[in-house]
N, C-alpha and C positions, 0 to 999 in steps of 0.2 A: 944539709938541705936537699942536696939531692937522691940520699938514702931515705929521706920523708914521702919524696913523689914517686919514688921506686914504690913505696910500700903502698901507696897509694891509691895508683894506677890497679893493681888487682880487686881491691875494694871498690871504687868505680865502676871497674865492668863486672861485679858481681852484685851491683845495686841496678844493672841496668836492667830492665824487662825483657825476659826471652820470649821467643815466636813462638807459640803453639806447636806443636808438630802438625798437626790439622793445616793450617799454613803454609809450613814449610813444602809439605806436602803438594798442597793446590800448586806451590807457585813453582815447582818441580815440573809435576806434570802439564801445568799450562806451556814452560820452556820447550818440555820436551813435544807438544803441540807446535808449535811456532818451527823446531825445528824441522815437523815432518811437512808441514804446512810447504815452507820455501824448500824444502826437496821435491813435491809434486809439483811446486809452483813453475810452469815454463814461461820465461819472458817471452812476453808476445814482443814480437818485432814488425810491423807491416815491412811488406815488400818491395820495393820499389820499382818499376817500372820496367827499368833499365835490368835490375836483377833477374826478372821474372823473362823476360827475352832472352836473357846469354844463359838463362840457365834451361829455358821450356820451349822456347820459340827456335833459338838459334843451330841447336845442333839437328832437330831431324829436318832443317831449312841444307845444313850443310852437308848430311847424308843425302838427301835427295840430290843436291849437287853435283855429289860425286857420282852417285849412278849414273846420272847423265852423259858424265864428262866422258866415262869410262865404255857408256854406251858408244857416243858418238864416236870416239877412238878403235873405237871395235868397228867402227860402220866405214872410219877411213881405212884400217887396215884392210879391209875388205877379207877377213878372217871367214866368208862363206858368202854366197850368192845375196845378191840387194831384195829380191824375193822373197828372202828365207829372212832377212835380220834389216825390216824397213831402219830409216834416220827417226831420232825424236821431233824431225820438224814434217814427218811425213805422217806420224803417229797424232801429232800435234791437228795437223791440214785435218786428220779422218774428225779427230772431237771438233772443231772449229764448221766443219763441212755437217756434220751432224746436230748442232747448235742453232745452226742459221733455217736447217731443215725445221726445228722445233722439234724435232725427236730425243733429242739428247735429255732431258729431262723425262719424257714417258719413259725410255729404257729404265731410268733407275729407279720409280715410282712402281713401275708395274713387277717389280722384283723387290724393292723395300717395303710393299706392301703387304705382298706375301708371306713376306720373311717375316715382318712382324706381327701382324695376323695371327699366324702360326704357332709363334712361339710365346703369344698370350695363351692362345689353347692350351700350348704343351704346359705353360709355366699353371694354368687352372687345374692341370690332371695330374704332374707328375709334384707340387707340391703336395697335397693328401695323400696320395702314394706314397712317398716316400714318410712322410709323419709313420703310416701306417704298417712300414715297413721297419723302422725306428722302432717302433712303441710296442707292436704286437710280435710276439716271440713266434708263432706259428706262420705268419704273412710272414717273416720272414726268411724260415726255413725254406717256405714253396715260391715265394716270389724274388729273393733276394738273387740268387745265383743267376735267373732269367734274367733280371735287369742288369748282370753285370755282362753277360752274355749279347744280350739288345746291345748293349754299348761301343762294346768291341766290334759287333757287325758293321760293316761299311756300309752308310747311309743307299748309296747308289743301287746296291741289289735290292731296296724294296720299288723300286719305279718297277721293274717289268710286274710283280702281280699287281703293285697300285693300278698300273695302268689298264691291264687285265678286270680286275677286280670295280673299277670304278670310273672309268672310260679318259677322255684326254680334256679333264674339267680341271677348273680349281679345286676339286673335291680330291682330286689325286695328289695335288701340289700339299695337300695342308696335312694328307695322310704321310704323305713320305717325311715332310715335316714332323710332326709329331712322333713318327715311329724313331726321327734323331735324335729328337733335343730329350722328351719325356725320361728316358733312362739315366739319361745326365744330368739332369736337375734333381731326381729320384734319388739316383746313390749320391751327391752332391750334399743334399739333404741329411738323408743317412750318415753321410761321415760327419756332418756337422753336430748332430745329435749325439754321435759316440764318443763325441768330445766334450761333452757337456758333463762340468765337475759334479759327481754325485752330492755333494755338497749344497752345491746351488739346488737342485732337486728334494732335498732333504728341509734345504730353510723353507722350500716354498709350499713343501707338504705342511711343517708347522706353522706357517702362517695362512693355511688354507687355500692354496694356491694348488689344487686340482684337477684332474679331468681336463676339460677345455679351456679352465681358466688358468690351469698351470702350466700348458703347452702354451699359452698367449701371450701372458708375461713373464714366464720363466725359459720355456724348453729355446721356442723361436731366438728371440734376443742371444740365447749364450749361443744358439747354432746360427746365426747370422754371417758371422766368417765360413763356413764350410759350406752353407747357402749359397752365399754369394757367390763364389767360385763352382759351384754348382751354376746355376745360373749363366755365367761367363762359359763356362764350356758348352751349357747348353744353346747359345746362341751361337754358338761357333759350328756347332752339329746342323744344328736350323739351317744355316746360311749355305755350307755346304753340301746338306741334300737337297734345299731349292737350288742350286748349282746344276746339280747331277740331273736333279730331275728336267729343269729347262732345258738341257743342253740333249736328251735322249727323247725327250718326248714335246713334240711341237704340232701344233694345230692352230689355224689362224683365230680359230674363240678363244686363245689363250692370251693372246698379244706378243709382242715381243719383250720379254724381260732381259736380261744382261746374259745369264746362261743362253738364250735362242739366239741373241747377238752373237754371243760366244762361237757357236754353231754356223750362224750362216756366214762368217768370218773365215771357216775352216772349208765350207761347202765352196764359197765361192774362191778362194785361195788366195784371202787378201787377209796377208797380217797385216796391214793396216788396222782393220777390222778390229783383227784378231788383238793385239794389241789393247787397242781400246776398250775394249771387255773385260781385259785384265787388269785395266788399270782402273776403270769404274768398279770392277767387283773388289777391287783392295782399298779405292777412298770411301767406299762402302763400310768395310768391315773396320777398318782405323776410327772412321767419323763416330759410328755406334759405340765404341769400344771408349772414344774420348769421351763426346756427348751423357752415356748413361753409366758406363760400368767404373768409370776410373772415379768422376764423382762420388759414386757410391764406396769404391771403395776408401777411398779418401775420409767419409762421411763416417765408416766406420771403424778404421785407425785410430779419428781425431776423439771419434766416445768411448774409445776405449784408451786414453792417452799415450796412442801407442804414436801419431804424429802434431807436431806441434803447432798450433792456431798462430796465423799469419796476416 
């Protein structure tokens, strides 16, 4: 009996209908879909509240701390004259004293307006420039070398011809500016572009993606990361030649910005002052830096899956 179902059993599964290969196939590479599918898939997780504190809020709360602490323990050791190294509650009294004046907000206005101003221009002229420096073999050979040159120069040596050149106006502030940041948005550019896979270049030629329309949505896009950091330095260049420039050239049509604070901080021999300038030109460049640049870079990690939606 059981030598009948032994014999059996082969005839059975040679009566059953086989799959097609056509079949076999689909339901192959559907699997093998599915599998690449939950490998780029990242579990989103929202964040929690409490997470996003101990991980973003809490440590530069407890750096700042310790600067303090370390200040003030320098200020009891009395490590140098009270003159030369005021307390943080004397630094404190100058912002608090400058607040109640209603000044403390024009200082940082009349220098983040500049600053930004400025480096709209430069981001209007040294984007094209630098495309043009990318793309054109001959601009490149005669203008490339000059912009890495501009770069390297320290923003501060153009204030005496700007000043020369263009009197003790906003006109001077936006020139010195521009002569910063321009160069480094330019090669910023340029290096983003020479990273862009000939590849991508080659799909967008065969799909007609040309000329202007193939710098728009093919070139820009892959050079978006080398941009961007382009950009970021550029406003760093920005910010420190409006520095250099308030601080060497002053005239009352100009106002007082944070560099001329800077200055008459030094003139009149109060680190108080002094102090204070410094510490408005750094939540200056932190705030900008949180506010526009880190969003941004963030913004293009996450389209490029390189960080994970939260």
């Amino acid at each position: 009996m059981a030598s009948t179902e032994t014999h059996d059993a082969p005839e059975e599964a040679a009566r059953e209908p086989r799959k097609p290969a056509e079949d076999l196939a689909r339901e192959d590479l559907a699997g093998l879909e599915a599998g690449l599918d939950a490998l780029d898939t990242v579990p989103a997780r929202r964040t929690s509240p409490r997470d996003t504190f101990v991980r973003k809020v809490l440590p530069p709360l407890v750096a700042v701390a310790l600067v303090l602490v370390v200040w003030q323990v320098l200020v009891w050791a009395r490590v140098t004259e009270e003159y030369k190294l005021p307390s943080p509650g004397a630094v404190w009294g100058e912002v608090a004293d400058a607040w109640y004046r209603g000044t403390l907000l024009g200082y940082i206005w009349t220098s983040v307006s500049r600053g930004l101003l400025g480096f709209l221009f430069a981001l209007a002229i040294g984007t094209p420039l630098g495309l043009l420096v990318a793309r054109v073999r001959f601009v490149r050979a005669a203008v490339g070398p000059v912009l890495s040159g501009l770069q390297s120069l320290p923003s501060v040596a153009w204030v005496p011809p700007a000043v020369i050149w263009l009197g003790l106006n906003d006109q001077m502030m936006f020139a010195v500016i521009l002569l910063g940041a321009v160069p480094s948005i330019a090669n910023g550019l340029v290096s983003g572009v020479d990273q862009v896979p000939p590849l991508h270049l080659r799909a967008g030629r065969t799909l007609g993606a040309t000329g202007l329309r193939g710098t728009w949505h093919i070139v820009m896009p892959a050079a978006l990361p080398g941009y961007l950091a382009g950009l970021k330095q550029g406003w760093a260049f920005s910010w420190r030649s409006l520095m250099a420039a308030e601080i060497i050239a002053s005239s009352p049509e100009l106002g007082i910005g944070l560099g001329q604070l800077l200055e008459n901080g030094r003139t009149a021999s109060s680190m108080p002052m002094v102090f204070l300038a410094i510490l408005l030109i750094l939540v200056v460049g932190v705030a900008i830096d949180l506010l526009i640049f880190s969003p941004l870079e963030r913004w293009v990690l996450r389209d490029r899956g390189l960080l994970a939606r939260s």
